[in-house]
N, C-alpha and C positions, 0 to 999 in steps of 0.2 A: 921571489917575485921578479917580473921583467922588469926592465927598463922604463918600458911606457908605464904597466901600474903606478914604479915608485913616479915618475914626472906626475902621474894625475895625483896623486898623494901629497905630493910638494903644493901642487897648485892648487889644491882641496885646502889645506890649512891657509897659503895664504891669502886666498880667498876669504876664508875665515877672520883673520884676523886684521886682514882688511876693513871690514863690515863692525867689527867691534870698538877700530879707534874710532873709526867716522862716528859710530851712535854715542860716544864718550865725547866727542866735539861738541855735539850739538846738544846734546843736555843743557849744557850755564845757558848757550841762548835759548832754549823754550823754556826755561826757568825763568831767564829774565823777560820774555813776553807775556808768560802768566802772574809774574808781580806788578808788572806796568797794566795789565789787563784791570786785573782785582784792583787795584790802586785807582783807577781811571772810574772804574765801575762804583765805588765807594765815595768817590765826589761826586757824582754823579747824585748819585744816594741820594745824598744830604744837601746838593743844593736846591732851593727851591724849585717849582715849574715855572718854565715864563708865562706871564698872564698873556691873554688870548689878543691878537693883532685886529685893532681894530677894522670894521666892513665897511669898507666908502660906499658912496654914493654913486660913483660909477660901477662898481660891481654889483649891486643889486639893479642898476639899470640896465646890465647885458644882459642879467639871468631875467627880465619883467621883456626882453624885446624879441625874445622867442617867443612870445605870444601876440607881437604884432604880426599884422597881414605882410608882405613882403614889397619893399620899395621894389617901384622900376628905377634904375640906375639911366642915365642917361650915355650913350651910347657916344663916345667919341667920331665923326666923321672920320674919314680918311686925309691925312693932313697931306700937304702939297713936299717935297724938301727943301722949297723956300720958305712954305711958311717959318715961322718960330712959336715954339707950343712957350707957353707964358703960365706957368704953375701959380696959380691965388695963394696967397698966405692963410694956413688952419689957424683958426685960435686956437688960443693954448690950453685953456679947457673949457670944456660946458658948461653952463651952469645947469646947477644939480639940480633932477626932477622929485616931486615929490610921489613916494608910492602913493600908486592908487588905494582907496582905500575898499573892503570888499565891500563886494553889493552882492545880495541874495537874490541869482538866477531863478527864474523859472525854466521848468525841463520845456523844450518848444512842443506844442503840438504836434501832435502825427499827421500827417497832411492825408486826405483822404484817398485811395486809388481805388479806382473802379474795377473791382473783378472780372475779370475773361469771362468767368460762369455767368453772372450774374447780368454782364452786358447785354443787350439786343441785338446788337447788332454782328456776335460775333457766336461760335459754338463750342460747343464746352471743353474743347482743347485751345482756345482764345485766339483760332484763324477762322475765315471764311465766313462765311452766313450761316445766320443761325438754324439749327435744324432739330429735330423730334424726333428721339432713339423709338426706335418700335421693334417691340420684343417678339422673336421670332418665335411663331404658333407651327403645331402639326400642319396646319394647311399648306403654309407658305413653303415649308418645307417639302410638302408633296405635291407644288404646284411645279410646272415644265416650267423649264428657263424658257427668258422673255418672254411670259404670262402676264399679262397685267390683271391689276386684283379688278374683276367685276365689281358693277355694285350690287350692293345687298339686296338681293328680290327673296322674299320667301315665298312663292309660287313661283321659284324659277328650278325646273331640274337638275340635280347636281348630279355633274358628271359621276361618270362610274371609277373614275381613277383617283375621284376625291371622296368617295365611299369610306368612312373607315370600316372597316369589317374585321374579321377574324383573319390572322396571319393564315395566306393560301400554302397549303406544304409543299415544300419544293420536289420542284421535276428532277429525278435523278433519271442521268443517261445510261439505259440499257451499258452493261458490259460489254468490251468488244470481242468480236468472236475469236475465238482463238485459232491463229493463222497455221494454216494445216500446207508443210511442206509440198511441191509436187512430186508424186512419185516419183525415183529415178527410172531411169531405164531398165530395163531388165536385162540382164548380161547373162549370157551363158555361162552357166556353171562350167570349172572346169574340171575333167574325166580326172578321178580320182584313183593313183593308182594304188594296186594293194603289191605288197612286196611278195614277191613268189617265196615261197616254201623253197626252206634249203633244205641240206643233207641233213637230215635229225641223227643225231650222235647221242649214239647211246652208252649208257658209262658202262665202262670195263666192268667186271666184275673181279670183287676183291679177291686177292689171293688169301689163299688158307694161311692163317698163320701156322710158323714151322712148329711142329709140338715138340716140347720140352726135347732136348736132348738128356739122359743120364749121364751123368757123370762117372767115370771106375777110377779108382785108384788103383795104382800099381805099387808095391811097397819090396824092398830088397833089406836087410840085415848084415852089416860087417861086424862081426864080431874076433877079438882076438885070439890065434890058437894056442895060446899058454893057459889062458885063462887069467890075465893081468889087463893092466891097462895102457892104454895108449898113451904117451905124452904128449899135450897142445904145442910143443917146440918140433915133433915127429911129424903133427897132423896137418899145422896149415900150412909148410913148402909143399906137402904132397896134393893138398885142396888146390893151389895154386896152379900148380907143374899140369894138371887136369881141365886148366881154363875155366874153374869154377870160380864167382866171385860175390865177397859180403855184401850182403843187402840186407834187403827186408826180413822183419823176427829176428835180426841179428843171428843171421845164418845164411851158407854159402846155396847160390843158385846158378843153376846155367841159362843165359839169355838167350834172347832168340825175340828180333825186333821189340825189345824192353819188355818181355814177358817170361815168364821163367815157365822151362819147359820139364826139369825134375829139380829137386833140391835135396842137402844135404843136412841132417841136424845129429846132436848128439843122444845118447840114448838114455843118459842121466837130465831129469826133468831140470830147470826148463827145456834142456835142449837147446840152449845158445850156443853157440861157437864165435866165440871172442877173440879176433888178435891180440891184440893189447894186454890180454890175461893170458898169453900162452904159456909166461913161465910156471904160473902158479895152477895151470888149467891140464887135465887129464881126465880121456872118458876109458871107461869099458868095451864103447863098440858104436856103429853110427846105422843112422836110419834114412836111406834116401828111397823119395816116393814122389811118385808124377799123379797127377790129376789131370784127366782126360776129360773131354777135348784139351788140346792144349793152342799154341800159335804154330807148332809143324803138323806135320801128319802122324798118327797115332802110332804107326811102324816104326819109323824113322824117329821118333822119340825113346820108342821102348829098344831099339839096336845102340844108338846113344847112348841109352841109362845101362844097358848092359855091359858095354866095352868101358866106362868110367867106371862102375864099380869091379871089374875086376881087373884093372888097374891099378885104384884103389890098397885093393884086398894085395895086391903083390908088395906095393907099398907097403904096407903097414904090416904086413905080416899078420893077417886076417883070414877068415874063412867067411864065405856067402852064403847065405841063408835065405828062403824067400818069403811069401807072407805068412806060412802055417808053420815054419820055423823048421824046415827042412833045406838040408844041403841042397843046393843049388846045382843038379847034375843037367846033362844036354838035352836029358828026357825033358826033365822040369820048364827046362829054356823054351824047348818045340811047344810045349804043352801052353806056357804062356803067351806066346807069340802066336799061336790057335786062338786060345780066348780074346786077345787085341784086335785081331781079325773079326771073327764074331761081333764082338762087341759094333766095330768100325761099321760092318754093313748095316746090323741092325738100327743105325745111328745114321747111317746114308753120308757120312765121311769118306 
């Protein structure tokens, strides 16, 4: 705790025990005011009432002189300040009156008043002269102002506006004609033009869609001339050293703007060729083959796949083969480079 808490803590108690001698003081003395109290109270008790103070004679003479009429007092003049005002000696008391004793009032008469109504000479709101209410009739209500009432002639014509008759039905006023603009002016139209005729454009007509190209395959065969197999540790420095490279079907391809223009696979199915497996990995013989069209020109592909694989074939100590699984002689080469041709024009490549 701080400092301040403990001082409020000090002065919270003594506080306290301040408040508790004070109310220990004063106990004996309200003890002793309620014994003096009850004490006082208890003779009281027990001593008799006093018998009641007798009623003079002058008290019931003040209370009997409210019902007299009221004296005039006599008005002292204005004294001079030479004169000397000279006060009379009061006697010292009155002699005592006796009450009156009662007498049985009669209530007075009501004294008579002449009613306003009933007077002659006045009208029945109790001003003016008297005068004769006259109930107003159909007539007097369809007489013209300042009309005075004829007298009664029963051989005298009555007018026509003092006719009672039948209510005449009222004249209703024709509608008003409905108020018709005046024409404007008449303004010249103006020459409306029509827009000339332009060049009419006629649409092109569509071009023939290109018809299907064929596709040919070109297919080559490396096989090994021992009749053994290749080792994967022999075959991908050589795939390499050839600028072929793994891709897609996990198998090596030659690019040519991100399209592969021949590819290489192995000839035992699937036919992956896996780096990462070269120690444990060996084929028999490999299968590279171009699908035409490709992203070069059809020649220029098939002199490409020519010159790698017998590259290849030196490599690996292989023999080439073509697609009907015949040696690959220069005949063979001319013969296929004929049919790529062929193929190219009839394909408009």
């Amino acid at each position: 705790m701080t400092a301040l808490q403990w001082a409020l803590l000090i002065l919270s108690v003594a506080i306290v025990l301040a408040v508790v001698v004070i109310s220990r003081r004063e106990r004996p003395q309200r003890s002793s005011r309620r014994s003096s109290r009850s004490s006082s109270g208890s003779r009281r008790a027990s001593a008799p009432p006093p018998p009641p103070a007798p009623v003079e004679q002058d008290e019931v003479r003040e209370q009997l002189d409210i019902f007299d009429p009221p004296r005039s007092e006599p008005v002292d003049e204005e004294l001079e300040p030479d004169d000397e005002v000279v006060s009379a000696p009061r006697p010292s008391a009155a002699p005592p009156r006796r009450a009156p004793e009662p007498v049985d009032e009669l209530p007075p008469e009501p004294i008579p008043v002449a009613s306003p109504l009933a007077s002659p000479q006045y009208d029945e709101y109790g001003v003016g002269r008297p005068r004769r209410r006259v109930m107003p009739s159909l007539e007097s209500e369809l007489s013209p102002p300042g009309a005075t009432e004829p007298a009664a002639n029963p051989d005298a014509p009555i007018a026509p506006w003092l006719k009672t008759s039948a209510p005449a039905t009222p004249v209703v006023p024709p509608p008003p004609a409905p108020v018709v603009p005046p024409p404007a002016a008449s303004r010249p139209a103006a020459p409306r033009i029509e827009p000339k005729p332009g060049p009419r454009l006629e649409p092109k007509p569509a071009r023939p869609a290109a018809a299907a190209v064929p596709q040919k395959i070109v297919s080559l065969l490396l096989v090994e001339r021992d009749g053994g197999a290749i080792a994967g540790t022999k075959l991908h420095p050589a795939l390499n050293a050839q600028g072929l490279q793994f891709g897609a079907k996990q198998i090596y391809h030659r690019l040519a703007r991100n399209e592969a223009v021949f590819s290489v696979a192995s000839l035992v199915k699937p036919g992956v060729l896996l780096p990462e497996a070269a120690d444990q990995f060996s084929t028999r013989g490999l299968q590279v083959f171009m699908v035409l069209p490709g992203p070069v020109k059809p020649l220029t592909a098939l002199h490409d796949m020519l010159a790698t694989t017998q590259s290849l074939a030196r490599a690996l100590n292989a023999d080439v083969f073509d697609g009907s699984k015949q040696p690959l002689s220069s005949e063979a080469m001319r013969a296929l480079q004929a049919d790529v041709e062929e193929w190219a024009k009839t394909a408009g490549l």
